[in-house]
C-alpha positions as CSV (number, residue, x, y, z in Angstrom):
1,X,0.0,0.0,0.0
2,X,0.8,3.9,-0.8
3,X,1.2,6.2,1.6
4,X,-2.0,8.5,1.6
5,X,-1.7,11.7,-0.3
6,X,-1.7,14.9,0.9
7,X,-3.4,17.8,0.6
8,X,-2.6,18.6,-2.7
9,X,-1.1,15.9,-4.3
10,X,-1.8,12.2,-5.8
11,X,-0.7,9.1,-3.6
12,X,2.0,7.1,-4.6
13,X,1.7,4.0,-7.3
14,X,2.4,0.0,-6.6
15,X,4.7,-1.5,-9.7
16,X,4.8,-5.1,-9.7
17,X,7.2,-5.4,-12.4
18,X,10.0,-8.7,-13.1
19,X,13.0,-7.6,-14.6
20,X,14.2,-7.4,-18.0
21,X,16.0,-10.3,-20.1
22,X,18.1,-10.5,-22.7
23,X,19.0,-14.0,-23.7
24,X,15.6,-15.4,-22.7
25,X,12.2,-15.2,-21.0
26,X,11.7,-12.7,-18.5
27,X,10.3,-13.9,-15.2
28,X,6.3,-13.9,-14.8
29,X,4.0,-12.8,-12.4
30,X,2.0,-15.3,-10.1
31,X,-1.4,-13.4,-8.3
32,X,-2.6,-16.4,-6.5
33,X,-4.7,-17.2,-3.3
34,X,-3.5,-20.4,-1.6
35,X,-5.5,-23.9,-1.2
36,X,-8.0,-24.7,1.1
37,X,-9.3,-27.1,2.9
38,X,-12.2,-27.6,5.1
39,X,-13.7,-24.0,3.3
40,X,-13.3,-21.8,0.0
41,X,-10.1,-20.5,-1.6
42,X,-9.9,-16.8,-1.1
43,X,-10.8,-14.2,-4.0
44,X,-8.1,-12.3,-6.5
45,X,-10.1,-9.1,-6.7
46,X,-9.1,-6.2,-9.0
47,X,-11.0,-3.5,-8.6
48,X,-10.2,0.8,-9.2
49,X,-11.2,2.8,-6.6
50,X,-13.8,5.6,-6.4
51,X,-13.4,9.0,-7.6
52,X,-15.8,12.2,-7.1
53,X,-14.7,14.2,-9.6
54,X,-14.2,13.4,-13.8
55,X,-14.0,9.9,-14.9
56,X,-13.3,6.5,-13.2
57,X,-9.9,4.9,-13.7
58,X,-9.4,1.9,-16.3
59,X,-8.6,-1.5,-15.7
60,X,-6.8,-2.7,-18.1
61,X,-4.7,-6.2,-19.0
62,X,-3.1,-6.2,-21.9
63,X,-1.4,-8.9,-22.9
64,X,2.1,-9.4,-24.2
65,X,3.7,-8.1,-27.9
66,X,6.0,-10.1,-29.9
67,X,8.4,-8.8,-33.2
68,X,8.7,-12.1,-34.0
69,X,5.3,-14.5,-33.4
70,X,2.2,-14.1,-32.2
71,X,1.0,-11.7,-29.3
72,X,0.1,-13.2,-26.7
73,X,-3.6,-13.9,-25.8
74,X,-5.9,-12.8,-23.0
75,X,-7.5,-15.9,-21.4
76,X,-10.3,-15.8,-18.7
77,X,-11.7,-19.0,-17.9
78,X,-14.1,-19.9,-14.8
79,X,-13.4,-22.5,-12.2
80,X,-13.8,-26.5,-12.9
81,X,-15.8,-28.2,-10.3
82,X,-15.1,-31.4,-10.4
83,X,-17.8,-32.9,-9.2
84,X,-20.5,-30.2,-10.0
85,X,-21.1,-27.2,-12.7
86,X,-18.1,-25.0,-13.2
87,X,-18.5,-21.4,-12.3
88,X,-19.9,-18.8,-14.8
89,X,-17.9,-16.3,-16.9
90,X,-19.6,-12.6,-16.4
91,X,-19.2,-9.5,-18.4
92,X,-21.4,-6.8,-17.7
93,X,-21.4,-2.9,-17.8
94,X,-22.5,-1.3,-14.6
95,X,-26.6,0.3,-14.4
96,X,-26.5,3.9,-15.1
97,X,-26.8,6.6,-13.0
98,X,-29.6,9.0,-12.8
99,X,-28.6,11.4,-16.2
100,X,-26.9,8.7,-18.2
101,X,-26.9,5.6,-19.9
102,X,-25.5,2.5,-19.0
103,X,-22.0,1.8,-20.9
104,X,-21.7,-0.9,-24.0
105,X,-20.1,-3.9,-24.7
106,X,-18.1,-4.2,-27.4
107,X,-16.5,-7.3,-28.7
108,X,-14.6,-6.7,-32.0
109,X,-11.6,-8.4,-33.5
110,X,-8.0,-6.2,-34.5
111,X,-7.8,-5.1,-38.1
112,X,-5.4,-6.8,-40.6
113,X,-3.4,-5.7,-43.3
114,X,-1.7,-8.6,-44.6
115,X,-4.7,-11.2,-44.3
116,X,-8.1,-11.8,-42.9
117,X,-8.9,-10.2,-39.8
118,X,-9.9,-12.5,-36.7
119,X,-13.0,-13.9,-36.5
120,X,-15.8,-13.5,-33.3
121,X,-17.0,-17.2,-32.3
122,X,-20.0,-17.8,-30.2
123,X,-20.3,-20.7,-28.6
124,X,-21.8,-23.5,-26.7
125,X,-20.2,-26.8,-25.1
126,X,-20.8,-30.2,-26.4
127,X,-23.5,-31.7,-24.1
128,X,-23.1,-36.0,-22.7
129,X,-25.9,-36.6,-21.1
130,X,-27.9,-33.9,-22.0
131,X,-28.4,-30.5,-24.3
132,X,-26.1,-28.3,-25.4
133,X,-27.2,-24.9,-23.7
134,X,-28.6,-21.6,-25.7
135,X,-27.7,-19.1,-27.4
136,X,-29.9,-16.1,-26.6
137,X,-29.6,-12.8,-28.5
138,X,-32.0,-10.9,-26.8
139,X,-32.7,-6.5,-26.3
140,X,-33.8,-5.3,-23.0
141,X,-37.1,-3.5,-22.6
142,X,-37.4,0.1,-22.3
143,X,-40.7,2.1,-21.4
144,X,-39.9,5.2,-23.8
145,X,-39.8,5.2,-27.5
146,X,-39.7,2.1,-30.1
147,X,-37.5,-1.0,-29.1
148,X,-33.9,-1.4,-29.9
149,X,-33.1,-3.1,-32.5
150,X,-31.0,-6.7,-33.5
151,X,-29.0,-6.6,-36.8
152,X,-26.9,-9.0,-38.2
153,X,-24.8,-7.8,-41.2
154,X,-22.4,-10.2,-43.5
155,X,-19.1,-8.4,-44.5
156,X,-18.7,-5.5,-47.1
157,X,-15.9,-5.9,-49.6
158,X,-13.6,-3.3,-51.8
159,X,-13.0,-6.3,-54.8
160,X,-15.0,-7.8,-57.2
161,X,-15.8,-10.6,-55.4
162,X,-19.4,-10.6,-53.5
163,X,-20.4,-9.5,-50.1
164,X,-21.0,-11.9,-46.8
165,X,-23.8,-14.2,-46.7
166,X,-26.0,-14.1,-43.8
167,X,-26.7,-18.1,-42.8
168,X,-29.0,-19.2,-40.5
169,X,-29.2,-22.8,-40.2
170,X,-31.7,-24.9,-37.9
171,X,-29.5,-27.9,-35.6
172,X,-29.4,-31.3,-37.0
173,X,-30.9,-34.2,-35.5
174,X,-29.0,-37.3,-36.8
175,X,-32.1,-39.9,-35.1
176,X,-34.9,-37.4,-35.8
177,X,-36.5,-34.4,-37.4
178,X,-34.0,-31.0,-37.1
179,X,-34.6,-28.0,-35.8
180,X,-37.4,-25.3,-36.9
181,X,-36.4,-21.9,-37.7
182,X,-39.3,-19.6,-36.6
């Protein structure tokens, strides 16, 4: 912790930094709670603190850049439980306050200028013993003005070739009759 700041100043910053390397990896960093037993493993919170005056602060990971291979990749994955469900993966923007609106969620792949860009997958586990879950595109309700809106557009193209198709496809049923699309 950072000494508190005083009357007209900014408190100090925490740096947890590994050193550089020059013929090699450099070291990582761990953030880990330890094992328990007999109870729950503590939390790893991240969280910015509060602020009454202009914007809140970021958080921000970023993972790593190479000159040479790939960068690397940001992966968060829930808990297993091993002998029930595995925990849920949450990303939400926080409600609005009372002159605003609530903020968006954007999920958009890096441009490319030597290839295709990255493509946006959406989807469900593989079901033994039961369904696969859902998929559910849905828009909230509002109690002002017409409803929002769901559009799905296929890709534009500069060539000659032609633009993106739009496919929706019902699921197959390889015993039985397939899905409806309604």
């Amino acid at each position: 912790k950072s000494a508190d700041a005083g009357s007209s100043g900014v408190s100090g910053e925490i740096m947890l930094e590994t050193g550089a390397s020059t013929a090699g990896d450099s070291g990582r960093v761990v953030l880990s709670s330890g094992k328990a037993e007999g109870g729950s493993a503590g939390d790893v919170s991240i969280e910015v603190g509060s602020g009454d005056t202009g914007v809140g602060g970021d958080a921000v990971i970023n993972a790593g850049s190479s000159s040479d291979l790939s960068g690397g990749s940001v992966v968060l994955t829930s808990g297993v439980g091993t002998s029930t469900s595995s925990g849920s993966v949450v990303l939400n923007t926080a409600d609005a306050g009372v002159g605003g609106v609530s903020g968006s969620v954007d999920l958009t792949t890096g441009s490319s200028t030597s290839g295709p860009s990255g493509s946006v997958s959406l989807t469900t586990g593989t079901g033994v013993g039961g369904s696969a879950g859902d998929i559910v595109l849905e828009v909230g309700s509002g109690d002002v003005g017409s409803g929002g809106k769901v559009r799905i557009v296929g890709g534009q193209t500069s060539s000659g070739d032609v633009g993106g198709d739009v496919e929706v496809v019902s699921g197959m049923s390889t015993e039985s009759t397939s899905g409806s699309i309604t």
